[in-house]
C-alpha positions in Angstrom: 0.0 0.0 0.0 2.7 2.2 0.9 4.2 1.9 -3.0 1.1 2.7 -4.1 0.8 6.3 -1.8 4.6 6.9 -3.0 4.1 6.1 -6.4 0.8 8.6 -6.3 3.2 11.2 -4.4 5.5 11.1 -7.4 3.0 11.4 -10.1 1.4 14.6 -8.9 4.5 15.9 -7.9 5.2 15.3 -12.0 2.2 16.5 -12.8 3.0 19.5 -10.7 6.1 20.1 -12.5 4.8 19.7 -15.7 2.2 22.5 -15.2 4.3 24.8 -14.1 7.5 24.6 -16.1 6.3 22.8 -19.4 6.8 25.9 -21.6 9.8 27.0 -20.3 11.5 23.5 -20.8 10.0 22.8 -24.4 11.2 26.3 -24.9 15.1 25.1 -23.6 15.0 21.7 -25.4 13.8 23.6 -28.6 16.8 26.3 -28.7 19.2 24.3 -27.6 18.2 21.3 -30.1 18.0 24.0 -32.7 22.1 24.8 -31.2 23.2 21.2 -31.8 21.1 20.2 -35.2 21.0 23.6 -36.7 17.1 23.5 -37.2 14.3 23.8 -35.3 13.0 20.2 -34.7 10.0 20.7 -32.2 9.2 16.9 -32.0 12.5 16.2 -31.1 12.7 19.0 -28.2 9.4 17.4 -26.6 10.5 14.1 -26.6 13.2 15.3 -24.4 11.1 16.9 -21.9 8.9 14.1 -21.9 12.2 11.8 -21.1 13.3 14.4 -18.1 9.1 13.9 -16.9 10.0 10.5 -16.9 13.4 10.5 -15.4 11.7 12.6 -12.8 8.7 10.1 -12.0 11.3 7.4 -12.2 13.9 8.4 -10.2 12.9 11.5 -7.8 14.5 11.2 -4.4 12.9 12.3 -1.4 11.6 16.2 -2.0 12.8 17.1 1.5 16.3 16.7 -0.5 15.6 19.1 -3.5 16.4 22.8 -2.2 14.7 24.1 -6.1 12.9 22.2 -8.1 13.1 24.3 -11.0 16.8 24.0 -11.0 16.7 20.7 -10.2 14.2 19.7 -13.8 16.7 21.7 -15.3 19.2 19.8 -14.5 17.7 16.6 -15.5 16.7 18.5 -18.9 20.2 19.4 -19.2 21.3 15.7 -18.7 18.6 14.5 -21.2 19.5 17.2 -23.9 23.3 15.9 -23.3 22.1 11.6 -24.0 20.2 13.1 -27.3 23.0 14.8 -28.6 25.9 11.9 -27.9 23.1 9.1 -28.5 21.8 10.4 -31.8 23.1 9.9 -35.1 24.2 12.4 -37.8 21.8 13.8 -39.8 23.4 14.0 -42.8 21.7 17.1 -45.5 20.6 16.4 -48.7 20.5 18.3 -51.5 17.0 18.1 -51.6 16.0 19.1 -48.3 13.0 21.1 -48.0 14.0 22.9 -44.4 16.1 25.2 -45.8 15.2 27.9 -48.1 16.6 29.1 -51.7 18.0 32.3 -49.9 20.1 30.5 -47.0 23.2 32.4 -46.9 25.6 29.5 -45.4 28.4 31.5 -45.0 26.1 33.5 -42.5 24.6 30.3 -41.0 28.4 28.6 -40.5 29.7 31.8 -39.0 27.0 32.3 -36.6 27.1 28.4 -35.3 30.7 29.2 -34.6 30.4 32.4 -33.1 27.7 30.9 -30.6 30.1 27.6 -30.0 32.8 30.3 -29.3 30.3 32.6 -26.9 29.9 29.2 -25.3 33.5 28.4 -25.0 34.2 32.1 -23.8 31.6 31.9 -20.9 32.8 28.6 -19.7 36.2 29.9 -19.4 34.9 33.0 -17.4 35.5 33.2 -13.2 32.7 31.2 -11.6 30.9 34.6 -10.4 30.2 35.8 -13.4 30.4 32.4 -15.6 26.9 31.2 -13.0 24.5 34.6 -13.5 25.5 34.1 -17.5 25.1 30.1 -17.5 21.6 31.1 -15.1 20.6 34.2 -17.4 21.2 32.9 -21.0 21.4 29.2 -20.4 18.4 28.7 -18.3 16.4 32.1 -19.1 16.0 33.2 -15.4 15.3 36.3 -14.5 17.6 38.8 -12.6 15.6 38.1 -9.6 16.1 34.3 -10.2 19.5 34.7 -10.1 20.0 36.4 -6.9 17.7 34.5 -5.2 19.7 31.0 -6.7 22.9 32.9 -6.0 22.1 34.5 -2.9 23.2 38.1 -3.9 21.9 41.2 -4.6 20.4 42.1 -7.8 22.1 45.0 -8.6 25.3 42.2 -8.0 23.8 40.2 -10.4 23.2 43.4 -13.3 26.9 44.2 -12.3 28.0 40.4 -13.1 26.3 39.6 -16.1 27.8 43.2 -17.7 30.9 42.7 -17.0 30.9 39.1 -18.2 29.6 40.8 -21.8 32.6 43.5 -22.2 34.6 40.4 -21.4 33.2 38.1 -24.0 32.7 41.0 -26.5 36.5 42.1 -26.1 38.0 38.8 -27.0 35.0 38.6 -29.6 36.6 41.7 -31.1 40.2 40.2 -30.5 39.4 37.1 -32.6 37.7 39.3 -36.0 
């Protein structure tokens, strides 16, 4: 009986989750699929939240343990985004494919899948006070309140943080053209 009341537990707590963060995570899972296939595959981005729903129902320790839940789905979104992209195989372009349009410009397209890979590698490579409100802000879309209130610090900190990290990122940007 007592499986029964926990398994319960864990689907509404699912449930729970799903209302409340479903948009934001097929919102994730869609730009960052779009970052590793280099088009917008919507089916493919759901699939992945629905594996991170059941990941959660599946494995979801006790909730006293879990200090944000949002950050914590996040997480496991992260992890599940990560199995897609290693697990997957290469999806090769042929000439006749219909998702791209007569007026691509590929030199454009190739030059801004770099420049994002190199943003990436330039905020990774950032101190960890200003690489976690970047990772937070453009990773995760929080807002500046989020941030503090994951962080712990001051808003104003967090404005300071995340402008700083720009000029950085901007000036090696402009060091690298």
């Amino acid at each position: 009986m007592s499986n029964k009341k926990s398994s319960d537990e864990r689907q509404r707590f699912v449930d729970n989750i799903c209302r409340k963060y479903n948009k934001e995570l097929v919102s994730y899972a869609r730009k960052k699929v779009f970052l590793m296939r280099g088009k917008d595959n919507v089916t493919e981005a759901e699939d992945v939240v629905q594996n991170t729903y059941v990941r959660l129902l599946k494995y979801l320790p006790d909730r006293a343990k879990i200090k944000n839940e949002k950050a914590y789905v996040f997480s496991i979104l992260h992890n599940e985004l990560y199995n897609c992209m290693n697990n997957s195989r290469v999806d090769y372009i042929s000439e006749s494919d219909e998702d791209y349009p007569d007026s691509l410009d590929l030199d454009e397209y190739v030059i801004n899948k770099i420049s994002a890979e190199r943003v990436g590698f330039l905020i990774s490579h950032l101190d960890y006070n200003l690489r976690a409100p970047m990772v937070l802000k453009y990773g995760y879309d929080l807002r500046v309140e989020e941030i503090a209130s994951q962080l712990g610090i001051d808003e104003k900190t967090v404005y300071y943080r995340l402008q700083k990290a720009r000029k950085i990122i901007a000036e090696e940007l402009n060091e690298i053209k």
